[in-house]
N, C-alpha and C positions, 0 to 999 in steps of 0.2 A: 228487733226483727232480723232474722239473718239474711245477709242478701243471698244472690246470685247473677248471671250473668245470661239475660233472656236475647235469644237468638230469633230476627226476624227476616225473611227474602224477600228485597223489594226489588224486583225487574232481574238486573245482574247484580246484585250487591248483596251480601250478607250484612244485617244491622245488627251488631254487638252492643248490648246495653247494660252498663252497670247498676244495678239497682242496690242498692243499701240503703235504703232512706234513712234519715232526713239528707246525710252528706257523701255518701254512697265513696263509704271510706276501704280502703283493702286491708283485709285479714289476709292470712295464708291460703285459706280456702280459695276464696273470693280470685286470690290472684292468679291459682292454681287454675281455676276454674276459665278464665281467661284465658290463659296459656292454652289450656285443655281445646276451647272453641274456636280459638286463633286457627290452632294448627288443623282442626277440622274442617274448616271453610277454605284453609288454602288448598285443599285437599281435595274439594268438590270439583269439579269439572265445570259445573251451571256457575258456580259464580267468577264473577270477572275482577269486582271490588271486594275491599274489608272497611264498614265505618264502624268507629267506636263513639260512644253516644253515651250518656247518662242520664236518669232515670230522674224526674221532677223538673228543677229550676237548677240543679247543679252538674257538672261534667265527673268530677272525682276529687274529695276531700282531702287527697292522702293517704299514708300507711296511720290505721286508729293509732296514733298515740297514748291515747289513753288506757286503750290496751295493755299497749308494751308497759307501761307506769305500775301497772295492776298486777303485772307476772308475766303477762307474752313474755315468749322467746324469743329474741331479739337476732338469734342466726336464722330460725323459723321463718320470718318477716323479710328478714334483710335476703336472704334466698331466695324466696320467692320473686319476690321484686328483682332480683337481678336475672332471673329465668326467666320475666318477663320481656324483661327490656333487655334481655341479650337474643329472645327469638323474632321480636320485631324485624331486625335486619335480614333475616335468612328468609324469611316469607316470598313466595311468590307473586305476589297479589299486590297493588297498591291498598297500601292503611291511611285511610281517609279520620280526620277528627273532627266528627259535628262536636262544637263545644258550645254544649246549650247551656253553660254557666261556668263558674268558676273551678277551676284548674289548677288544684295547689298544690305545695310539696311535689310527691310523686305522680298525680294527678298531671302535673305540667311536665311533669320528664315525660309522661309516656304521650302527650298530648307532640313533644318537642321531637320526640322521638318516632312519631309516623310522618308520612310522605307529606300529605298536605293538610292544612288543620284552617276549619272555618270557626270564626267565635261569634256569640249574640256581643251586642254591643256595651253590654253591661257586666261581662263577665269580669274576673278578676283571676289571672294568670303568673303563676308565679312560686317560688318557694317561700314560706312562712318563718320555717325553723329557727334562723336568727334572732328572730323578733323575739322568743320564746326561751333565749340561751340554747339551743340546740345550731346542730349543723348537720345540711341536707349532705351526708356522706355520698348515698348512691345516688335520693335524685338531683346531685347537680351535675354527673355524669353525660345525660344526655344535650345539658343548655352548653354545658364548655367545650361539647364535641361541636353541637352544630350552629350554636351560637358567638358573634366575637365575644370575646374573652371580658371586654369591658362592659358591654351589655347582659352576660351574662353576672357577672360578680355587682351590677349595680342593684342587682336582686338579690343575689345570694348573701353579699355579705349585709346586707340590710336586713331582709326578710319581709322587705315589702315589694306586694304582688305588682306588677305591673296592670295598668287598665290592660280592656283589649285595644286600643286606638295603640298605644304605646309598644304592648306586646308585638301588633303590626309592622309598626316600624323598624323593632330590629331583629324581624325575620321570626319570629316564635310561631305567626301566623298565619297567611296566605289571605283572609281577605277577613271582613268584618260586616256582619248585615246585623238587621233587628231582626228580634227573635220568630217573629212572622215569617221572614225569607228564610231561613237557616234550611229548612228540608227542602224547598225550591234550590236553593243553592247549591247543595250538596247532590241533589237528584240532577241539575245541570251541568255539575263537575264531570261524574261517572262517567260520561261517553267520553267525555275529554282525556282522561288517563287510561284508556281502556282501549285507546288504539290500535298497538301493538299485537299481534297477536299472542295469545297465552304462551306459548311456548319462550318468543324474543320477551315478553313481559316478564316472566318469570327469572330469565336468563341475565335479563338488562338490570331487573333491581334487586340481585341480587348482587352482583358482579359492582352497581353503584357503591352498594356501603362498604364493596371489598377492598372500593379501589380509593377510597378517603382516608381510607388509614393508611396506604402504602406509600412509598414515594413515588415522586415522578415518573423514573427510571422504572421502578417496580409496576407502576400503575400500566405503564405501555406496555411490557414484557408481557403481563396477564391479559392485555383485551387483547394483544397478538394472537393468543390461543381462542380466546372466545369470538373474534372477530372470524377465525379459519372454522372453528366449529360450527358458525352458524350456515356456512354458505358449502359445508363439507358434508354430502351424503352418503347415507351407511350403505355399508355394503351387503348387495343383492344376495 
């Protein structure tokens, strides 16, 4: 069945839901498609959040491997997915990850790679590839950015997923409920990140992912300018 990417508004929140059953695995399209909805909802006025969610008992399977095995194009795939996870940071909006299951491969980069990420207690979070003879080229990208470095590789070069109780701990993911509370949880998160006004919201987590890569030095130079922007009115 070919997936897609089904878009729902709850309250201030647009719900982004990967659907590809059974493992709601990314193709080119698929990721395309993503991209495509991302940037639409940060786009809307009415919403305030972005969750990303997946369809069944799982969050997102990874790029189909078995695809690529068959003839995919492997620049095809690997583009896509770095389109994804390079427009995550520019976004305005806080990207929220209800993770109502397992989280693999790139599945976990993009889960590691939004702001805050809630998991069921049973999920399984993590990249696989090693296990398999392969190596997560792009999704270990986002765990060695935001992850230390040694929690990060205790996955990668294994390829075994971390629990979610585990993933908790070293930061992959903000808290842990059963799978009953996960939309309670994620619906009581939204007010909580959604303080700011849109405009400082937009401005501030933006300027966040700018200022992780920069240095020290670098990092104050730039909020000197956005710090004068925010409280500097245009002229009449």
């Amino acid at each position: 069945m070919p997936g897609e990417i089904l878009v729902e508004h709850r309250d201030d929140a647009a719900w982004l839901t990967i659907s590809a059953p059974p493992r709601n695995l990314f193709a080119p399209d698929i990721m395309g498609e993503l991209v495509a909805k991302l940037s639409d909802a940060d786009k809307q006025p009415d919403v305030r959040a972005i969750v990303l969610t997946g369809a069944g008992d799982t969050f997102c399977g990874g790029v189909d491997v078995a695809a690529l095995n068959a003839g995919g194009d492997p620049v095809e795939f690997g583009a896509a997915l770095v389109a994804l996870l390079r427009l995550l940071p520019t976004v305005g909006k806080p990207v929220i990850s209800a993770v109502n299951g397992d989280a693999l491969a790139s599945g976990f980069s993009l889960v590691v790679a939004t702001d805050w990420a809630v998991a069921v207690e049973d999920a399984k979070l993590g990249t696989f590839e090693a296990s398999i003879g392969l190596w997560p080229m792009i999704a270990q990208v986002p765990p060695l950015q935001r992850l230390l470095p040694r929690h990060a590789l205790s996955n990668i070069i294994t390829g075994e997923p971390f629990t979610a109780q585990r993933a908790l701990e070293v930061g992959a993911v903000n808290a842990v409920v059963s799978r009953e509370q996960l939309m309670e949880e994620i619906d009581a998160l939204i007010p909580r990140v959604t303080g700011a006004s849109p405009a400082a919201l937009a401005a501030g987590r933006r300027s966040f992912y700018q200022f992780i890569e920069m240095s020290y030095d670098e990092a104050l130079e730039a909020s000197l300018t956005e710090f004068t922007a925010i409280f500097s009115k245009p002229a009449a």
